[in-house]
TORFIDREN-947267 format. One record per residue (C-alpha): x, y, z; residue in one letter. Coordinates in steps of 0.1 Angstrom, whole numbers, plus 5000, padded with zeros to 4 digits. Example, Ala and Ser with C-alpha at 12.3 -4.5 7.8 and 13.67 -1.06 7.14 Angstrom:
512349555078a/513749895071s/
//
This chain:
574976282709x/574976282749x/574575882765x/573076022797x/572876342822x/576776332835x/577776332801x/575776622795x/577076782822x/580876712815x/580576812782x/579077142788x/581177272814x/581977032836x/578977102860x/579177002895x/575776802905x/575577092931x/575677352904x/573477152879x/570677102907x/571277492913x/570577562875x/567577392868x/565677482905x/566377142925x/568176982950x/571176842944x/569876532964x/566976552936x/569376582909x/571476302922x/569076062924x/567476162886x/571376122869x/571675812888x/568075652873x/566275602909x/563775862903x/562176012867x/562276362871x/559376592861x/558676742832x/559577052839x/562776992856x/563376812819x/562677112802x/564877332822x/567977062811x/566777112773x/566477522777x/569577472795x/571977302771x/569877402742x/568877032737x/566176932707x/563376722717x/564976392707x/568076442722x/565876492758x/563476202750x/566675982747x/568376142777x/565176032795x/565275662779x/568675612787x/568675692822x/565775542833x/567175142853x/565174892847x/
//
């Protein structure tokens, strides 16, 4: 099970943010700021990361809770 997005990333070839950001459709300025907690990301930049790492639904949903900051 993945703790949060730079996990995901290391784990599945040791993505860049740059080349993450490039495989969903963002910025990496976009994607920095998601992995980091200081913005939500939209649904369909979370589907992308599912479709992308071949994710289930409850692995996403708790990518989502755990890297939201309180």
């Amino acid at each position: 099970m993945y703790l949060n997005l730079r996990d995901v990333r290391y784990k599945n070839g040791d993505l860049s943010q740059k080349d993450m950001a490039q495989k969903i459709g963002i910025s990496q300025v976009a994607y920095s700021m998601i992995e980091a907690g200081k913005r939500t990301g939209s649904t369909s930049t979370w589907k992308k990361i599912q479709e992308l790492f071949n994710l289930t639904d409850e692995e996403t949903w708790n990518l989502q809770k755990n890297n939201k900051k309180d």
